[in-house]
C-alpha positions as CSV (number, residue, x, y, z in Angstrom):
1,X,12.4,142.0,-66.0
2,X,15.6,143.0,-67.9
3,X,18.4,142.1,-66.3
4,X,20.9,145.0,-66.3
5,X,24.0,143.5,-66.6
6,X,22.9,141.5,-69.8
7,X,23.2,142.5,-73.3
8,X,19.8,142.2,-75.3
9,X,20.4,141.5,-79.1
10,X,17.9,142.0,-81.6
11,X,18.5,141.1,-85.8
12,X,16.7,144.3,-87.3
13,X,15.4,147.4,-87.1
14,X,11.4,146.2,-86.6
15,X,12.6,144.1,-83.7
16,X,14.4,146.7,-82.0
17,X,11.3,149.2,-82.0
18,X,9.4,145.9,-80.3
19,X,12.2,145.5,-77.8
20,X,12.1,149.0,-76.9
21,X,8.4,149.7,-76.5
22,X,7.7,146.4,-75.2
23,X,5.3,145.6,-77.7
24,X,5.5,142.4,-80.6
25,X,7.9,139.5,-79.3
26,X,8.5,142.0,-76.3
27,X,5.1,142.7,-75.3
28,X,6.1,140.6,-71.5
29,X,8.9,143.2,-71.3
30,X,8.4,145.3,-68.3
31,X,8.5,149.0,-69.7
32,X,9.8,150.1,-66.3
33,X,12.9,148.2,-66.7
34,X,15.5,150.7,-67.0
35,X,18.1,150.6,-70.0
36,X,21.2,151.8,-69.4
37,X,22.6,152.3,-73.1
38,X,21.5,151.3,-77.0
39,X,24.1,150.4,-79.5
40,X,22.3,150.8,-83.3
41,X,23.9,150.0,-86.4
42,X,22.9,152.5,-89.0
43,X,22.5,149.7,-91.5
44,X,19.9,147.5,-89.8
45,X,17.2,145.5,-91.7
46,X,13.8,146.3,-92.3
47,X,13.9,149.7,-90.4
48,X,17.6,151.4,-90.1
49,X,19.1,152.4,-87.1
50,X,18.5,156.2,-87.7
51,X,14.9,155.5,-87.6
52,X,14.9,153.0,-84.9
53,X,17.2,156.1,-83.0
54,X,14.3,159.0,-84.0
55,X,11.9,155.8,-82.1
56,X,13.9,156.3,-79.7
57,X,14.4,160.2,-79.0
58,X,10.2,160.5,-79.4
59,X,9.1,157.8,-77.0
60,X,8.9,159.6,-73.2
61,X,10.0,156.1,-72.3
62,X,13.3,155.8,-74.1
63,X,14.2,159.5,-74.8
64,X,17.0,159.5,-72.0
65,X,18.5,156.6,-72.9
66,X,22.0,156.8,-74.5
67,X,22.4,155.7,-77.6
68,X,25.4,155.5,-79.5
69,X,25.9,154.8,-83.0
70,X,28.6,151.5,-83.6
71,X,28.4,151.2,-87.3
72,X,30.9,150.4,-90.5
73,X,29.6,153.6,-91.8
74,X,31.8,157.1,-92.0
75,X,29.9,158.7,-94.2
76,X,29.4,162.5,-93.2
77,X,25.9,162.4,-94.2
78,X,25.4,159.9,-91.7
79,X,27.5,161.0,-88.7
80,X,25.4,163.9,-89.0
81,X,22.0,162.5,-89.6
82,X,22.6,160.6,-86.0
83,X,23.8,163.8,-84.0
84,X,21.1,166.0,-85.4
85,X,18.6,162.8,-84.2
86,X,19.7,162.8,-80.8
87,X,22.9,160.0,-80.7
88,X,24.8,160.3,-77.7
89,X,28.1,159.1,-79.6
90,X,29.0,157.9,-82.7
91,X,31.5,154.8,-83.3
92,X,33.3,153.7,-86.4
93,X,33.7,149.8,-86.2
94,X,37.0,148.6,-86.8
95,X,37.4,145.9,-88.8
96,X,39.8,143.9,-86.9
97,X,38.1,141.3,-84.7
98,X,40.5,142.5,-81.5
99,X,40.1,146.3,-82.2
100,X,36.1,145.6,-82.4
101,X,36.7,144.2,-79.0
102,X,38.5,146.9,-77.5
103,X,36.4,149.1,-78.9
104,X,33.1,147.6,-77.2
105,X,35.1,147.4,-73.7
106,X,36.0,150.9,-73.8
107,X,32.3,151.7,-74.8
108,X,30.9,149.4,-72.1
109,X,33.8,151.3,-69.6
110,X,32.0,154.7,-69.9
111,X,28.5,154.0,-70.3
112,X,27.8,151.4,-68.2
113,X,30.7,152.2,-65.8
114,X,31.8,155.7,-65.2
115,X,28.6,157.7,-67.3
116,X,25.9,158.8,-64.5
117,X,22.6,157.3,-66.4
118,X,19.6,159.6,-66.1
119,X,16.6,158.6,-63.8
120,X,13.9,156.8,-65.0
121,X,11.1,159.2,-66.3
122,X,8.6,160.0,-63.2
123,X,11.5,159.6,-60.7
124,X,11.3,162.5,-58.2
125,X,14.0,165.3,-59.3
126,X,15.6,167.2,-55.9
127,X,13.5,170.0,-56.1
128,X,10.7,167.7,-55.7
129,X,9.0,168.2,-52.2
């Protein structure tokens, strides 16, 4: 099972969508662990990030998750390519080793702190009888 409070890395783009879908390296993943947030790089290997985020967004599995873009790139093209796609937020790294830091704390503040996740998909809804 994943364990919630733990950070999962992956190196590329390929390994994300195995990760995700519990399939590949991940295929002893439980897809009923819940995931609270996905950081992408736009610029990963193999398979960029805005593909790995479209993975995301058409899976029933993943579609709620939040995703937020933390990437070097401000490119206009790009900030917009990830909104139309479906990214929750989108973060220009900074540079500086202790900005990058503050930046991830404050990211890890809302979504994992004060942000109300949604339920996992087939979890009764209050209208439910």
């Amino acid at each position: 099972m994943v364990d919630p409070r733990r950070v999962h890395r992956v190196h590329d783009g390929v390994e994300a969508i195995d990760f995700l879908s519990c399939s590949g390296g991940y295929a002893s993943r439980r897809p009923d662990a819940p995931l609270r947030l996905a950081l992408l790089d736009i610029k990963l290997p193999r398979i960029d990030g805005l593909e790995v985020l479209e993975h995301i967004r058409a899976d029933p599995r993943t579609s709620l998750v939040p995703v937020v873009m933390l990437t070097s790139s401000k490119v206009e093209r790009d900030v917009l390519s990830a909104y139309r796609l479906g990214a929750n937020g989108y973060v220009q790294k900074p540079v500086d080793f202790a900005r990058f830091r503050e930046a991830l704390r404050c990211l890890g503040t809302f979504w994992l702190s004060i942000n109300e996740c949604a339920p996992p998909m087939g979890s009764p809804t209050p209208d439910d009888p």
